[in-house]
C-alpha positions as CSV (number, residue, x, y, z in Angstrom):
1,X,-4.2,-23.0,22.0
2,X,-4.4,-23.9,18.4
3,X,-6.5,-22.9,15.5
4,X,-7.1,-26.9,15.0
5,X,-7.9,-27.8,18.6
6,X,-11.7,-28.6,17.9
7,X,-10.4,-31.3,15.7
8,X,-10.4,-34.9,17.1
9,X,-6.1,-35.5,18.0
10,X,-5.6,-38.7,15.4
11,X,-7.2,-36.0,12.5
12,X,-5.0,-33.6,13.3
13,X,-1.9,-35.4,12.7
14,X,-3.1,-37.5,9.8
15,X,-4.3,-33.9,8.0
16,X,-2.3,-31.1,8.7
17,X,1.0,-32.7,8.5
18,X,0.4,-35.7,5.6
19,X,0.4,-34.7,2.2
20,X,-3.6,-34.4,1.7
21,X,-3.2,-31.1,3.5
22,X,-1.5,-29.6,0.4
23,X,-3.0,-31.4,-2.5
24,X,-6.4,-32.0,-1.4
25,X,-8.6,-29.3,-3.2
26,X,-6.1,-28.6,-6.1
27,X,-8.2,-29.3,-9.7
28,X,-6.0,-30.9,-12.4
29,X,-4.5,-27.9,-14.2
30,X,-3.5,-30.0,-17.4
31,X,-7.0,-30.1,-19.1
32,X,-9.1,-27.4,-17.5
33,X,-10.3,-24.9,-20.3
34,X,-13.1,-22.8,-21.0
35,X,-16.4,-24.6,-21.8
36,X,-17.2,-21.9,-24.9
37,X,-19.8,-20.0,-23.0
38,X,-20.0,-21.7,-19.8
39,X,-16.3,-19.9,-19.2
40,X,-17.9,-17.9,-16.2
41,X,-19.9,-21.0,-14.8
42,X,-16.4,-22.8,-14.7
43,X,-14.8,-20.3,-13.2
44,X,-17.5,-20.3,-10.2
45,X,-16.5,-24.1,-10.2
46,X,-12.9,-23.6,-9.3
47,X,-13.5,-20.7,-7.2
48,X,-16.0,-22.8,-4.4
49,X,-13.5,-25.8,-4.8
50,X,-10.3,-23.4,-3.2
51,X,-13.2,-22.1,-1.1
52,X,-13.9,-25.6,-0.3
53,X,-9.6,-26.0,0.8
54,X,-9.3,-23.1,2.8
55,X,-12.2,-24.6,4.8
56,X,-10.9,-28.0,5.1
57,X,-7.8,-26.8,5.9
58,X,-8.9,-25.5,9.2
59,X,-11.1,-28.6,9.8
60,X,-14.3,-26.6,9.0
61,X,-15.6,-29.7,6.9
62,X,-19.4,-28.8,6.9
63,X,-18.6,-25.3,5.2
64,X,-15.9,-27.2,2.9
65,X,-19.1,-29.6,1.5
66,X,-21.6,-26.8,1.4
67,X,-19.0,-24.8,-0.7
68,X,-18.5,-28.2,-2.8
69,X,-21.9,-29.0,-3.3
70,X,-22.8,-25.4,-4.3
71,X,-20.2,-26.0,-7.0
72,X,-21.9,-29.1,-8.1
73,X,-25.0,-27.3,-8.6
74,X,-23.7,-24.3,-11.0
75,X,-22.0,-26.9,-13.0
76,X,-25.1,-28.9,-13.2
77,X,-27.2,-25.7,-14.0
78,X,-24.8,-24.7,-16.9
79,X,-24.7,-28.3,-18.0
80,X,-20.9,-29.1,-17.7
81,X,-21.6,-32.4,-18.2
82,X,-18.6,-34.4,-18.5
83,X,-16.2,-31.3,-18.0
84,X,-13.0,-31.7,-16.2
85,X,-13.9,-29.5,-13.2
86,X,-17.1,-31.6,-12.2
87,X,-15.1,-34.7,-11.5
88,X,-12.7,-32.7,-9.9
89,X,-15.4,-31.6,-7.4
90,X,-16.9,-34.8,-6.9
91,X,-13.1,-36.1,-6.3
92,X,-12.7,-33.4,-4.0
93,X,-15.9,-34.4,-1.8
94,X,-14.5,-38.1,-2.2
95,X,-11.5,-37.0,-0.4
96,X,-13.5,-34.6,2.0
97,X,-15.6,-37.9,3.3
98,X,-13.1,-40.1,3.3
99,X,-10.4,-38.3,5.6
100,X,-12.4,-35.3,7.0
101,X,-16.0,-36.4,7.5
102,X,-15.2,-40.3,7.6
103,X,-18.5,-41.3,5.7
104,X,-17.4,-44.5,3.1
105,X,-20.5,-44.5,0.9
106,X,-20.5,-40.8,0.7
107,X,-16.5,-41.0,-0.3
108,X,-17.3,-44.0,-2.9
109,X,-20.3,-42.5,-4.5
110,X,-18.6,-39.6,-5.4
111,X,-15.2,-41.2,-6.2
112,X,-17.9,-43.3,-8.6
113,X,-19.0,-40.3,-10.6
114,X,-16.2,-38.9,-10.8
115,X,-14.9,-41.9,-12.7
116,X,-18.2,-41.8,-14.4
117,X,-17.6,-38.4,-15.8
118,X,-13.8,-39.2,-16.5
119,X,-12.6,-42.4,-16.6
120,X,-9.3,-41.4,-16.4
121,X,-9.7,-39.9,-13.1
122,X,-7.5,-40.6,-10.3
123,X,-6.9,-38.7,-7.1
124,X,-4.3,-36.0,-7.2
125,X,-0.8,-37.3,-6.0
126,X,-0.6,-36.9,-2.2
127,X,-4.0,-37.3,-1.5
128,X,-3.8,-40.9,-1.7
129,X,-3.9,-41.7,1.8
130,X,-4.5,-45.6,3.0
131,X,-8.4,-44.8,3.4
132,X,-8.5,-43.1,0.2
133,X,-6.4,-45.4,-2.0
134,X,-9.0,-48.4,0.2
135,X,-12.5,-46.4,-1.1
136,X,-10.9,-45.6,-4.7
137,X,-10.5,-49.2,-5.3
138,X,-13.4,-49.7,-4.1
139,X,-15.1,-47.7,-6.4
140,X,-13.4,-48.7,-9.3
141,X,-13.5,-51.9,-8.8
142,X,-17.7,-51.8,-7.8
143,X,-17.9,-50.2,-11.7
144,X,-16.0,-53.1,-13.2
145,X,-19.6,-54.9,-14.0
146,X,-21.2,-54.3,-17.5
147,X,-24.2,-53.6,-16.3
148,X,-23.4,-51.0,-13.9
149,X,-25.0,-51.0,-10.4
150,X,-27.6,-48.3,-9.2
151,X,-26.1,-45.6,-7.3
152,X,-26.4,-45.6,-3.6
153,X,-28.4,-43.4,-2.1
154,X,-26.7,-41.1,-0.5
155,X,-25.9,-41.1,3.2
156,X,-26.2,-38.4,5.5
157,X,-23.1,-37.5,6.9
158,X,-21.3,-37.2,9.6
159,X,-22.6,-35.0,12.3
160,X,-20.3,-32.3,12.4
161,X,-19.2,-30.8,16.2
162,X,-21.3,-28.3,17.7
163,X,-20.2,-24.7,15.8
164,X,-21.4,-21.0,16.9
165,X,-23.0,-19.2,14.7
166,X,-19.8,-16.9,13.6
167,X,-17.2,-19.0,12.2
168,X,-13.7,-18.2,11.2
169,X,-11.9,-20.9,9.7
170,X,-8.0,-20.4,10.0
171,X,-5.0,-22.8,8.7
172,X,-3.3,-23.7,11.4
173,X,0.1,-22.7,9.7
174,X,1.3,-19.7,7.8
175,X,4.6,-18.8,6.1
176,X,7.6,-16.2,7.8
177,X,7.1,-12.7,5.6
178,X,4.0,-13.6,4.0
179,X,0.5,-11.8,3.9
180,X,-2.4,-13.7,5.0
181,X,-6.2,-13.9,4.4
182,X,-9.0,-14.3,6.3
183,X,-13.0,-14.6,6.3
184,X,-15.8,-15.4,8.2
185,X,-19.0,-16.4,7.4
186,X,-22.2,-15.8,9.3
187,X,-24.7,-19.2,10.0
188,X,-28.4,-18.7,10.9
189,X,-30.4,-15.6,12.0
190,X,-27.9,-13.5,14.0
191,X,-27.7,-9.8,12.6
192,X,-24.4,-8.6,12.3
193,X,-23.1,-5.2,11.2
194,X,-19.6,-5.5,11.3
195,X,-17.1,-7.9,12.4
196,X,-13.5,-7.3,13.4
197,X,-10.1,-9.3,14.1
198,X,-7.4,-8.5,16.5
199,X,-3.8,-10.1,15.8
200,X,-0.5,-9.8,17.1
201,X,2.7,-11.5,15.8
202,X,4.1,-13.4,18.7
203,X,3.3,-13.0,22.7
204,X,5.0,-9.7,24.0
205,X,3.1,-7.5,20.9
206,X,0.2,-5.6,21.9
207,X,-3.3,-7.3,19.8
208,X,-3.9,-4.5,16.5
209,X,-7.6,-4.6,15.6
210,X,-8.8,-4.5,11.8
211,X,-12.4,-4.1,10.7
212,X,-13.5,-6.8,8.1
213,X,-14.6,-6.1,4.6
214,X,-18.4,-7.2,4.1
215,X,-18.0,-10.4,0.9
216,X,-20.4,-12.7,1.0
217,X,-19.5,-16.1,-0.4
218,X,-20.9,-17.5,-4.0
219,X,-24.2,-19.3,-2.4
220,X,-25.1,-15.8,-0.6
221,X,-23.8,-16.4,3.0
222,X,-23.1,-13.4,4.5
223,X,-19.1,-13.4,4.8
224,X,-16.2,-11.1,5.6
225,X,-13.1,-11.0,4.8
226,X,-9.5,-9.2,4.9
227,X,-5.8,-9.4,4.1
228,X,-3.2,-9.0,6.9
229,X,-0.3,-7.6,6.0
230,X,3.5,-9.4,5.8
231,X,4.3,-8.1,9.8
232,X,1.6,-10.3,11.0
233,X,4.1,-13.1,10.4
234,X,7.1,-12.2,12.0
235,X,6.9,-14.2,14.6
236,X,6.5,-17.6,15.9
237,X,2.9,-17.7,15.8
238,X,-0.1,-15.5,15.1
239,X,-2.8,-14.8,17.2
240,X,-6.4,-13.9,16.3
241,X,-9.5,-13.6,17.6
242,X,-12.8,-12.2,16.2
243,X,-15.7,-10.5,17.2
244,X,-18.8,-10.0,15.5
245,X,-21.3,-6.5,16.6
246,X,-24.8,-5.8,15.8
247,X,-25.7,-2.4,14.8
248,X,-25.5,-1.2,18.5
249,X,-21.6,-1.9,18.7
250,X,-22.6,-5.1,20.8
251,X,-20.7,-7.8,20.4
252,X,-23.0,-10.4,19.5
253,X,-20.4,-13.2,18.6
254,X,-16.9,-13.8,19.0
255,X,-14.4,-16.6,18.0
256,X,-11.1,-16.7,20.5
257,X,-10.6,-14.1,23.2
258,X,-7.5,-12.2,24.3
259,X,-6.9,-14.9,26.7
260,X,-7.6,-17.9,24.7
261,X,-6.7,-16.5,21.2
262,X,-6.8,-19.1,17.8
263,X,-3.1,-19.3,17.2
264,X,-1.5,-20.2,13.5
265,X,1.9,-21.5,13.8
266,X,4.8,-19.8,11.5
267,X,7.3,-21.4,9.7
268,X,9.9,-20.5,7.3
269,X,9.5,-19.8,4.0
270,X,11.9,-22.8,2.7
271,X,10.2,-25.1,5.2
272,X,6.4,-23.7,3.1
273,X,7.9,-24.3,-0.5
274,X,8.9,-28.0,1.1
275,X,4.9,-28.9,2.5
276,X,4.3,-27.6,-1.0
277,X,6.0,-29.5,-3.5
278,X,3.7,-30.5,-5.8
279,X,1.1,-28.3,-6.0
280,X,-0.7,-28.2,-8.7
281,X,-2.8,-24.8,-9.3
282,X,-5.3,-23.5,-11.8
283,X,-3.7,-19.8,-12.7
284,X,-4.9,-20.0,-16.0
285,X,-8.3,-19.6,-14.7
286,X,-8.3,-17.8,-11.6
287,X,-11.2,-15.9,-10.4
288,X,-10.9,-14.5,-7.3
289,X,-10.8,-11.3,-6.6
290,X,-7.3,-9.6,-5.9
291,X,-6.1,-8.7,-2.1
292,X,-6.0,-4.9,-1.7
293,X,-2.9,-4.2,-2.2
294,X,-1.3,-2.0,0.5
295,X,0.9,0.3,-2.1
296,X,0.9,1.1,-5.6
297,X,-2.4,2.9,-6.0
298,X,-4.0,6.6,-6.2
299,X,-5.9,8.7,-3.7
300,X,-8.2,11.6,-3.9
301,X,-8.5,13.9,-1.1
302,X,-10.7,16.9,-0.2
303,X,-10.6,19.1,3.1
304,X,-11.6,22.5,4.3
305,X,-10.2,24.3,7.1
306,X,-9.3,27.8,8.8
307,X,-5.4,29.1,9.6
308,X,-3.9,31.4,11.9
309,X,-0.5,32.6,12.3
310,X,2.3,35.6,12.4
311,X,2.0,38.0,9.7
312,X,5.8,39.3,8.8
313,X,7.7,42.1,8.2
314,X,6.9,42.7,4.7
315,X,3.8,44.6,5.9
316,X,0.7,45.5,4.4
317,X,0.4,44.4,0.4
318,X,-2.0,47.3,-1.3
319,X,-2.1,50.2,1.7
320,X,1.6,50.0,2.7
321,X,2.1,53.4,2.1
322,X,-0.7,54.8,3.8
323,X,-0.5,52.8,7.2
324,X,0.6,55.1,9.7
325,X,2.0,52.3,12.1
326,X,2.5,48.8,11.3
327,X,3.8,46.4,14.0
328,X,4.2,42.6,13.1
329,X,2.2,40.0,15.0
330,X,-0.3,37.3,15.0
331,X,-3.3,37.5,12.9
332,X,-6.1,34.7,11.1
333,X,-6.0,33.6,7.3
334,X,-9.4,34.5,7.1
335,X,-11.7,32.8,6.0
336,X,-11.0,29.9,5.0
337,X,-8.9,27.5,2.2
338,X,-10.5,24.4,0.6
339,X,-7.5,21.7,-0.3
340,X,-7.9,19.4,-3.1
341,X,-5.1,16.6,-3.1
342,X,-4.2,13.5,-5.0
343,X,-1.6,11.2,-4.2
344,X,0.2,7.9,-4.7
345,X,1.1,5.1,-2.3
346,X,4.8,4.5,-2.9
347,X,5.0,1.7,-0.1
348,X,2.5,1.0,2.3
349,X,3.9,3.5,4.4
350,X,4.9,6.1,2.4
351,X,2.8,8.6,0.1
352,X,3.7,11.6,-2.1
353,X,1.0,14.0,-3.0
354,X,0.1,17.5,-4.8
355,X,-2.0,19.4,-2.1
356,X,-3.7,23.0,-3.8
357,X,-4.4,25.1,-1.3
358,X,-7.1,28.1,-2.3
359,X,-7.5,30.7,0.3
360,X,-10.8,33.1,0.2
361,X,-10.7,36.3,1.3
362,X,-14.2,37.8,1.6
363,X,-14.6,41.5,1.3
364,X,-15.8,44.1,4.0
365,X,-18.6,46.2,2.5
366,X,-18.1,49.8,2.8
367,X,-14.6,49.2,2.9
368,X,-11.8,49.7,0.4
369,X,-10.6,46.8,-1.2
370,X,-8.0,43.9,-0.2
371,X,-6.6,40.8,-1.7
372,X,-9.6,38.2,-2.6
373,X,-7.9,35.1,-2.4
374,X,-4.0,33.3,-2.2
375,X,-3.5,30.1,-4.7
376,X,-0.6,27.6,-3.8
377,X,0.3,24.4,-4.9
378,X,2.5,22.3,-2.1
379,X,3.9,18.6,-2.9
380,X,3.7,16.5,0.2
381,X,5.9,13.9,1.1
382,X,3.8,11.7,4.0
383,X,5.0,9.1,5.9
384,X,2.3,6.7,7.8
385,X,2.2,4.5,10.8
386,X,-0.5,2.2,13.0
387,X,-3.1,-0.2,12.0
388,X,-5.4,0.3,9.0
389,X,-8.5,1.2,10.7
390,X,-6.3,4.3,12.7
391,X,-3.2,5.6,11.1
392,X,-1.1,8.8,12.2
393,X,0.9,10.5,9.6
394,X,3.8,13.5,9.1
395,X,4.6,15.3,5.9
396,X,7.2,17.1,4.8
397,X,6.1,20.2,2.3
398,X,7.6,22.3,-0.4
399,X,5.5,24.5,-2.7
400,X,4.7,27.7,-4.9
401,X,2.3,29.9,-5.9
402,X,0.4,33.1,-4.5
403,X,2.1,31.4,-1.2
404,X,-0.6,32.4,1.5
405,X,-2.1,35.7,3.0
406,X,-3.1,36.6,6.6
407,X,-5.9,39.4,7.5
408,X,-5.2,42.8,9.1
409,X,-8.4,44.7,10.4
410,X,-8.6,48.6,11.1
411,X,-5.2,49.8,10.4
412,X,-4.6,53.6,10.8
413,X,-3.9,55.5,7.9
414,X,-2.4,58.9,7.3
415,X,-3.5,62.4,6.9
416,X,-6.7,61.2,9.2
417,X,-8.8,58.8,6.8
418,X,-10.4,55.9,7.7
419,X,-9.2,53.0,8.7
420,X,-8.4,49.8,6.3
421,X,-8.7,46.3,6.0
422,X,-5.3,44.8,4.4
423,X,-3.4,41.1,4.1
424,X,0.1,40.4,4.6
425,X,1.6,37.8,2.4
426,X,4.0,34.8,2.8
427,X,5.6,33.4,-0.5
428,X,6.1,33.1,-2.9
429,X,7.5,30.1,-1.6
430,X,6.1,27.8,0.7
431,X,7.6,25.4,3.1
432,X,6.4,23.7,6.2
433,X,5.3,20.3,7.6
434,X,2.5,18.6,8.8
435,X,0.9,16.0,11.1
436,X,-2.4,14.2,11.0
437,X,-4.7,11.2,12.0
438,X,-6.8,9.8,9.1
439,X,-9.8,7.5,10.5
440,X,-10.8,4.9,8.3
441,X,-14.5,4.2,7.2
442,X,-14.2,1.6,5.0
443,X,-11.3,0.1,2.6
444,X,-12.1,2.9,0.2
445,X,-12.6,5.7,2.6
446,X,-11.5,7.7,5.3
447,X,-11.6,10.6,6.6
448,X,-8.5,13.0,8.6
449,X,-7.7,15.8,10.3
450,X,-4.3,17.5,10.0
451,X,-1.9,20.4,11.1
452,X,0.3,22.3,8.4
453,X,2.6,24.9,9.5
454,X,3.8,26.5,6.6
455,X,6.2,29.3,5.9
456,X,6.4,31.9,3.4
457,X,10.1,33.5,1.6
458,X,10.8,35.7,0.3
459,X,8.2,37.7,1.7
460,X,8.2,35.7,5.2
461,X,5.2,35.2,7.4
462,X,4.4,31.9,9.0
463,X,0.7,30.3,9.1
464,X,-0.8,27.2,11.0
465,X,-3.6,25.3,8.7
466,X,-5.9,22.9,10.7
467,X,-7.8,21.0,7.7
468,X,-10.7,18.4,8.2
469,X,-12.1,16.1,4.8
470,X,-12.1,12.5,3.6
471,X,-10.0,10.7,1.3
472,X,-11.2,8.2,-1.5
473,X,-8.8,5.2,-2.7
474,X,-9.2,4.4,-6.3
């Protein structure tokens, strides 16, 4: 199957492999520039006409228009008048009626007012296909007259093929190595709390599943959207589908299926930088917002948990003289350790972090006294794998401090006095490593549980940390 196979079969050549594909929605970079302070409202402009591309590129032409004619109307609002960007947009919906939506007057009344607003307008090179090189001469030459004729009404267009009410337009081509984006927009009344897409890079992969990041587009529809990363091209082709869920975990709406998935086909990167020759772009003013990048950012972690393990051979710390008998063996951290953390994502798999680690003691009324607490501080080396809604991790630990201590109760003392409470240490020293599972919530947040098994030296005793918290991107 293929992510254009609702489009009609002499569309589908003409499109996706002529020139148009490319060059359609690109606004002339030359003259764009800041309209003093309607700098924003431009910006909006050029943001709904790529909105408008990515739509038309995968033949979703009634979404491409609304997100055109939205752009019409902020420019209208902020009185643009004459400003590069509007005839660009009305160019733009020229080109969308004359080879998407196949509507002439629509195409000519547009291609009219764009000339209107700039008479110096022409279509961008490569659009100019034989039916819109026919309807720009057309125009032009129907404005020749001094006494310019009334503009048509305008038309309604062409009725568009039947859509559900979750749609997910996808190019139907993508380039070797490269990330690639994604969003879908919600139509109508259905209530939606989260939608997800499943994607596997060529046919013998199992499908991954990502949750979609809530972003509505500019006029308000409710929209989602995500990034996948570089892997999801190493094949021949990609396959998606997606699946929309009410607040239940229904799924309420879904576009492709496991067995009939929308595929995008993958070529090289040489054979991308040759469909796009030309391309003309408008960096200068670009307003969307930036992908999440996978590395290069800090986190913020905070846990809690209990640990358990084998006090050593160094013995009691503050009694050791006045223990009658001490045997090692297995005994709790007690109570408990709290674990502040930041980090930094070196590559999307790999993380370094400092981890402090704050043991409490408590204190056993009636009792003579013992160690309160045990302060380390361990750098973590982590290493991540699976999909971004689940990943599993290891680390690799090395640290100082107090080290750690673990909890003796009623040890027998000499010369027939009461029993004490006492704590073995381990440390200075620390060393160990770890494994976890960090579960995410949303693309800021997660939350994990992990195992450190950690050793003290000199002093040696050995401790196993299970730690629950959540984790905050920045």
């Amino acid at each position: 199957m293929s992510a254009q196979k609702s489009v009609r079969p002499w569309f589908n050549r003409h499109l996706f492999f002529g020139a148009a594909a490319c060059l359609l929605f690109t606004l002339p970079a030359a003259n764009v520039v800041a309209a003093g302070d309607n700098k924003e409202a431009v910006s909006k402009v050029v943001r709904l006409n790529k909105e408008a591309r990515q739509f038309f590129d995968a033949a979703e032409f009634s979404l491409a228009e609304k997100s055109l004619q939205k752009a019409l109307e902020i420019g209208e609002a902020a009185s643009l008048g004459s400003h590069v960007v509007m005839a660009g947009t009305h160019g733009n919906l020229a080109v969308l009626y004359a080879s998407g939506m196949k509507n002439e007057e629509q195409a000519v009344f547009h291609f009219k007012k764009a000339l209107e607003l700039q008479p110096q307008y022409l279509p961008s090179a490569g659009t100019d296909t034989p039916e819109v090189k026919e309807l720009f001469e057309r125009a032009r030459s129907e404005m020749e007259p001094a006494t310019p004729a009334p503009s048509p009404e305008a038309s309604e267009p062409s009725p568009a093929p039947p859509q559900g009410p979750l749609r997910c337009p996808t190019a139907s081509s993508a380039t070797a190595g490269s990330s690639v984006k994604l969003r879908c927009v919600v139509e109508g009344s259905l209530q939606v709390a989260e939608v997800t897409v499943a994607f596997r890079a060529g046919e013998s992969t199992p499908f991954k599943s990502r949750k979609m990041s809530a972003e509505s587009a500019l006029d308000g529809t409710p929209g989602w959207g995500t990034q996948l990363p570089p892997e999801a091209t190493k094949g021949e082709q990609l396959s998606l589908y997606f699946q929309a869920r009410n607040k239940r975990g229904k799924v309420v709406a879904s576009v492709g299926s496991v067995v009939e998935p929308v595929v995008v086909d993958i070529h090289a990167a040489n054979q991308g930088a040759t469909a796009a020759r030309g391309v003309r772009d408008d960096s200068d003013l670009e307003t969307e917002p930036a992908a999440r990048k996978d590395s290069g950012y800090w986190w913020l972690g905070l846990g809690v948990g209990l640990g358990y393990g084998y006090a050593g051979s160094s013995g009691p710390e503050i009694y050791k003289n006045q223990v009658l008998k001490y045997t090692p063996g297995v005994a709790f951290a007690k109570a408990a350790q709290i674990t502040p953390e930041v980090g930094y994502f070196l590559t999307p798999s790999l993380s370094v972090s400092l981890q402090g680690r704050i043991q409490y003691i408590p204190q056993v009324s009636g009792r003579p006294a013992t160690a309160s607490e045990a302060v380390a501080f361990l750098g973590r080396l982590l290493y991540f794998m699976g999909g971004k809604t689940v990943r599993f991790y290891g680390a690799g630990i090395l640290g100082a401090g107090e080290g750690f201590r673990l909890y003796l109760e009623n040890l027998k003392r000499t010369n027939n006095r009461s029993d004490v409470n006492d704590t073995v240490r381990g440390g200075p020293v620390v060393v160990g490593v770890g494994a976890g599972m960090a579960v995410g919530l949303s693309d800021s947040w997660n939350v994990f549980l992990e195992v450190n098994g950690l050793g003290g030296i000199p002093a040696f005793s050995m401790v196993a940390d299970v730690n629950v918290g959540v984790r905050l991107r920045l």
